[in-house]
N, C-alpha and C positions, 0 to 999 in steps of 0.2 A: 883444643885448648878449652879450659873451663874459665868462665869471670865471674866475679862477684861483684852484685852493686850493692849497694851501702844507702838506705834509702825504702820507705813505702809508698811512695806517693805517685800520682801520674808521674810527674819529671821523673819516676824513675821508672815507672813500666817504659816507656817511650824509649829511654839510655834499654833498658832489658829486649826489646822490640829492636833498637837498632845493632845492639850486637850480636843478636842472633842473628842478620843477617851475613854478617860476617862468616866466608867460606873456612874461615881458621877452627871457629870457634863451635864447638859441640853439646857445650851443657852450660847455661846459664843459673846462677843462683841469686837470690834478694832477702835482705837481712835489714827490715823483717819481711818485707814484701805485703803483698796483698791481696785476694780473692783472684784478682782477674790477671794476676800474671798470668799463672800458671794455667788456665783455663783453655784450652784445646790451641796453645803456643804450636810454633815451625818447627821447632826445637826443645828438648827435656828445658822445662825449667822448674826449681825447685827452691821455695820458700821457706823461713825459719820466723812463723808468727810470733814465737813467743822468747825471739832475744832481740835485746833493744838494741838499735842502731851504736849507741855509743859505748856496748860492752865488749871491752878489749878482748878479754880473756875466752869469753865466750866466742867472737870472732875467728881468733887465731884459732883455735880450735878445730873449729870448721873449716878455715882455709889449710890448716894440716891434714884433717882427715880428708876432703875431698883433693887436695890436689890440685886446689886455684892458680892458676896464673897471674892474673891480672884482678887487683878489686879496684873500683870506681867507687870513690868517696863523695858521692852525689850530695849528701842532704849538709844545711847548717851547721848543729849541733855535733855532729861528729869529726865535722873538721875545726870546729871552736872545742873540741876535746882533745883533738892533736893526734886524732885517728893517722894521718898520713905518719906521721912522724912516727909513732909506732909501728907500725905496716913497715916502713923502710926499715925501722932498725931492723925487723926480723928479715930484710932480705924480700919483701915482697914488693914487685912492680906495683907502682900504686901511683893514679892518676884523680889529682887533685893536688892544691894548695897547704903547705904546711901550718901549723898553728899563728906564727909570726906573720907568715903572709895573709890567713885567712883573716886575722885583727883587720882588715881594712872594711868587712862585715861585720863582727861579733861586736866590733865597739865605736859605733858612731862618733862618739870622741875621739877617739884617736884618727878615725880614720877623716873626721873634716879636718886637723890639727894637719895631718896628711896633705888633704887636698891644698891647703894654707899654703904651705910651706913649699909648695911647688908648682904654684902660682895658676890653679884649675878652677873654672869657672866656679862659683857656687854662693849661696845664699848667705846675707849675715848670720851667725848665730852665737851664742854662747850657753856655754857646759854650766851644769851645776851639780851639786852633789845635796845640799840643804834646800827646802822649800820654800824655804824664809828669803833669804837670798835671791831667788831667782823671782819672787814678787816684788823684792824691792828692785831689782832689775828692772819690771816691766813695767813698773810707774816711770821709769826715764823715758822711755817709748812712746813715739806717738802715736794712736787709734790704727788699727791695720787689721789685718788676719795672716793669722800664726799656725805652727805646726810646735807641738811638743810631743819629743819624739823620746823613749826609753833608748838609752845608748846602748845598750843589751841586746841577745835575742829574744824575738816576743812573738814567733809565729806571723808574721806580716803584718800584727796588729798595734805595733808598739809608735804609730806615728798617729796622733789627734789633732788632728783640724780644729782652731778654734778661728769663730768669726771677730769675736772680738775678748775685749780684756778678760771680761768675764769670764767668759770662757778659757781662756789662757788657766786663768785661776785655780778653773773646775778642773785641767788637763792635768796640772802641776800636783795637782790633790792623788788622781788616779794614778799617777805612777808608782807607787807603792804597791797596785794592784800588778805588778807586774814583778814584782818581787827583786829578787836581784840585777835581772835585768832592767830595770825603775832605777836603780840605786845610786846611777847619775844618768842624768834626761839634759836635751840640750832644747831651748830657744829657736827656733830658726822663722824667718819671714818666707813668708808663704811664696811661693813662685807661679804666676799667672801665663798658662802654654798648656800646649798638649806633653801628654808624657808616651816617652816613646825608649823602651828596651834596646840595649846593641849587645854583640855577645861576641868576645873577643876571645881566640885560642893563643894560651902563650905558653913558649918554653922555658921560660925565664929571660928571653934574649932576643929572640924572633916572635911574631903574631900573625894572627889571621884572622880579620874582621867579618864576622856573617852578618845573614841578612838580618835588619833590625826589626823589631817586631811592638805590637801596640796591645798593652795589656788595661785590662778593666780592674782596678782596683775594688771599685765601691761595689755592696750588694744589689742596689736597684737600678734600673736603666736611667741612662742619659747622666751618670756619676751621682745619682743622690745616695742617698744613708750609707750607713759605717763602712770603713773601712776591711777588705779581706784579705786574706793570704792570695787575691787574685779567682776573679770569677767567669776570663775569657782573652783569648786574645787572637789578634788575628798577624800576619808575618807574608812577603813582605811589607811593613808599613810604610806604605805612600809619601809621607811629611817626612821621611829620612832618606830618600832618594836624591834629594837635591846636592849635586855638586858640592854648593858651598857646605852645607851639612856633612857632608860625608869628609868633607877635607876638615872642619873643625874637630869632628870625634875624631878622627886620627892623628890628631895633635892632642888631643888627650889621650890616647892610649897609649902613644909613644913615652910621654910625660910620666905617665904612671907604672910603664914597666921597669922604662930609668928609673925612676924614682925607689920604686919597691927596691930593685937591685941595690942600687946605692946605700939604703936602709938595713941590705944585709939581708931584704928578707926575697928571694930568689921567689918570684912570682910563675907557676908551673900550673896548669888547670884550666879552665873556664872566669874568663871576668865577665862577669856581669856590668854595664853602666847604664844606671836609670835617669834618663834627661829631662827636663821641660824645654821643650821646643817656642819660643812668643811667635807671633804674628810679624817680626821682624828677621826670623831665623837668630836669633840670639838663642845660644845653648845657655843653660846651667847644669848643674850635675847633683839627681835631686840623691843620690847613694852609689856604692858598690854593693856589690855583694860577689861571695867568692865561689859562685857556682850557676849552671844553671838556673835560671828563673822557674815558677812555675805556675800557670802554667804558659808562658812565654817557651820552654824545652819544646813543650809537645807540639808546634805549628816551626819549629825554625830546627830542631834535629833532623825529621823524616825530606830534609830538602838537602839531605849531605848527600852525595851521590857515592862518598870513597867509605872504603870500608873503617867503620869507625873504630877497628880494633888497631888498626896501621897508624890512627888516628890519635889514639892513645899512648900508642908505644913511640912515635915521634915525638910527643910531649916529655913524658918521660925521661928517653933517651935525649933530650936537648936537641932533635936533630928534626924539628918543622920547617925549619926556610929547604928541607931538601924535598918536600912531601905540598902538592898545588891541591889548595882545596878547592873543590868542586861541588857546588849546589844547582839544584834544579830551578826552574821558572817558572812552578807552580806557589799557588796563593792559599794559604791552608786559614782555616779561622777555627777557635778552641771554642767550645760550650761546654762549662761547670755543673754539672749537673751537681745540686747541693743539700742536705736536709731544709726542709721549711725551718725557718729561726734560726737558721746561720748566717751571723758570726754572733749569734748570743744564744738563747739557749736552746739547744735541737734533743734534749735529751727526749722528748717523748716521740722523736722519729727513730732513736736507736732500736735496733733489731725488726723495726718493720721490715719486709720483702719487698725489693726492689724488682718489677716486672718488665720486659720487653726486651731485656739487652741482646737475647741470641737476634729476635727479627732486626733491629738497631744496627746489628754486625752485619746485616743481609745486605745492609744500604751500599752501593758504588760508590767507592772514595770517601769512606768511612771509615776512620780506627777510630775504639772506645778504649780508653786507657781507666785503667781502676786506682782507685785511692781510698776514701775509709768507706769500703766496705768488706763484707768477708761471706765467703763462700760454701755452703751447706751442698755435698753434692753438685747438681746442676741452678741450685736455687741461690741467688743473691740477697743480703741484710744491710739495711744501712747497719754504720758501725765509725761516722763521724758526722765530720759538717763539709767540707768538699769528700762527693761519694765518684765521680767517675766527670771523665772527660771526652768528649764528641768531637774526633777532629773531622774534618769537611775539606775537601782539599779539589780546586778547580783551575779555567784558567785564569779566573781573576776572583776578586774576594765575594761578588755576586754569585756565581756559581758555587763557590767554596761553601760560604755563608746558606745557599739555598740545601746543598746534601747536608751537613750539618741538626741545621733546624730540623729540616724531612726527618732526619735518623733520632736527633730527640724528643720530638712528639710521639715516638712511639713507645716511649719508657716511661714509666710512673711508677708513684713508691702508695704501697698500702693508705689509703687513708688519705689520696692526694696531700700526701710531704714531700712531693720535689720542689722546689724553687730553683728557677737559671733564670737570665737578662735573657731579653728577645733583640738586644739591641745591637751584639757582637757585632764590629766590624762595622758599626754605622757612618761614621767617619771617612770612613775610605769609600762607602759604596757614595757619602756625599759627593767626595771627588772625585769619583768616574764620571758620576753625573753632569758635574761643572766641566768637567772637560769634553764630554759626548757635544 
């Protein structure tokens, strides 16, 4: 069988990496993909740099003339285009969220309006669509710190931290800079915990809760400066193991598959739930999102042990409560490898040559997954702002974390422009410690 994923980014080498282990499956393809899929893979796989993820007509095409089986609608943007929905009309297996169900992503409004309404933990907030408005709003408010957040998609960058009013102000100004996505922003009080990923499989009717995973938002260690599309993460994370924890997420996940149902919109894919965890085990629910995380994919996929194409097609088909998932007990942690000046401007690391990655692959319990970069021959070019991902994978997040690092200190980019955190996974190696 042939699949096609839908997707350039790590989260999707990882989904391309685990179908290919799939004994069904003989030729994978990614649309658009990127340098390091395709680079001496298990199995053919074959790239189409130069059509965009959310071009229908261009896709179908491709999945007529190759003969696809099954495509995997990994990324945002193309299930906020209503790629599934198209793929079905024509008759294609196609695993992911429809346009209806994937709103609980693409429109932060609606989708807290959502949480509201069916009574799920989460943060004051209020929608606006004028700027004017939403300042007279925050003269009601007393002194605090805030998040203004684009209801839109905005690349993982569309939520600003502000410490205080002022800043609210300055965040409300910036939304514009995000274009239609900006076009209503919402309000919300900031939530004080750790944040901690869960990744739920549903058929619209049945679920299956994985291991939860602890991602790094901000670009410098220990959570300082701006926010990223995610710069590491490590899985299982520690602070979601707790009993009580794990019985509350599953009273929200329950809550929210009912609920989608109910709404008509038949919830089928990957749920993402992103939480703040307090120092009292009190959840809130800081988002959805209607796919894989990233990179939260690349440390919580490689621990499925069933083959992920069975995996797939039980989604699809409605038929997961017949189908036990099984993950392994290894501790895997992610490093971003990134241009210098990301998530602002990295344009003068574009097209440097990026050095070390074959010795990097040499490392034991090592995958490197590719993301914006592209591939000349056997030589690698930056060609974004997250350029590839180091997964580390041990018995515990110390080990994990130690091949990891090992394997990316031995990459550099032209001109020393890499930039990663040294700090992945510091959290939990705290807590081995405290319990040693």
């Amino acid at each position: 069988m042939k699949v096609l994923v839908i997707g350039g980014g790590a989260r999707e080498h990882a989904l391309v990496s685990k179908y290919i282990e799939s004994s069904k499956v003989r030729k994978v393809y990614s649309i658009p993909g990127n340098g390091l899929m395709d680079y001496k893979p298990a199995k053919p796989v074959k790239i189409y740099p130069s059509i965009s993820p959310t071009d229908k007509s261009s896709i179908w095409e491709v999945i007529k003339r190759e003969k696809i089986y099954l495509v995997d609608v990994a990324q945002d943007d193309p299930l906020a285009e209503g790629m599934v929905d198209f793929l079905e009309e024509k008759g294609v297996a196609t695993f992911g969220p429809t346009k209806l169900a994937s709103q609980i992503e693409w429109s932060k409004e609606w989708s807290r309006n959502f949480m509201r309404e069916y009574s799920l933990p989460i943060p004051h907030f209020a929608s606006f669509t004028k700027a004017q408005k939403a300042k007279d709003y925050l003269k009601k408010l007393p002194q605090g710190v805030f998040f203004v957040k684009a209801s839109g998609l905005a690349a993982g960058k569309g939520a600003i931290r502000a410490n205080d009013k002022s800043e609210v102000i300055e965040a409300i100004d910036q939304m514009k800079s995000f274009g239609k996505s900006g076009e209503t922003f919402l309000i919300e009080e900031a939530l004080v915990g750790e944040e901690v990923s869960v990744y739920a499989i549903s058929d619209g009717k049945n679920f299956k809760i994985l291991k939860a995973a602890q991602d790094n938002k901000t670009v410098n260690n220990f959570d300082e400066g701006p926010n990223t599309g995610g710069i590491g993460a490590n899985a299982p994370a520690l602070l979601a193991s707790n009993n009580k924890i794990q019985k509350k997420v599953e009273e929200i996940i329950v809550k929210t598959i009912k609920g989608m149902e109910k709404e008509g919109r038949l919830y089928k894919g990957i749920l993402y739930l992103g939480l703040i965890i307090d120092k009292k085990k009190n959840l809130k629910i800081i988002e959805f999102n209607a796919r894989w995380g990233d990179p939260e994919a690349q440390v919580v996929l490689p621990g499925i042990k069933n083959d992920y194409l069975e995996v797939a097609t039980s989604v699809i088909d409605g038929e997961l409560d017949k189908l036990k998932i099984l993950e392994d007990k290894k501790t895997r942690v992610c490093i971003v490898g990134a241009s210098r000046g990301y998530p602002g401007d990295y344009s003068k690391v574009k097209n440097k040559q990026i050095f070390g990655i074959d010795e990097a692959l040499k490392t034991p319990g090592v995958s490197i997954y590719g993301a914006g970069l592209r591939r000349v021959g056997t030589r690698f070019f930056a060609n974004g702002g997250r350029l590839f991902n180091v997964v580390g994978e041990g018995k515990d997040v110390v080990e994990a974390r130690a091949r990891a690092y090992q394997a990316i200190s031995l990459i550099n980019i032209q001109g020393n422009n890499l930039h990663y955190r040294t700090d992945i996974g510091w959290r939990d190696v705290e807590r081995i410690s405290a319990y040693a």
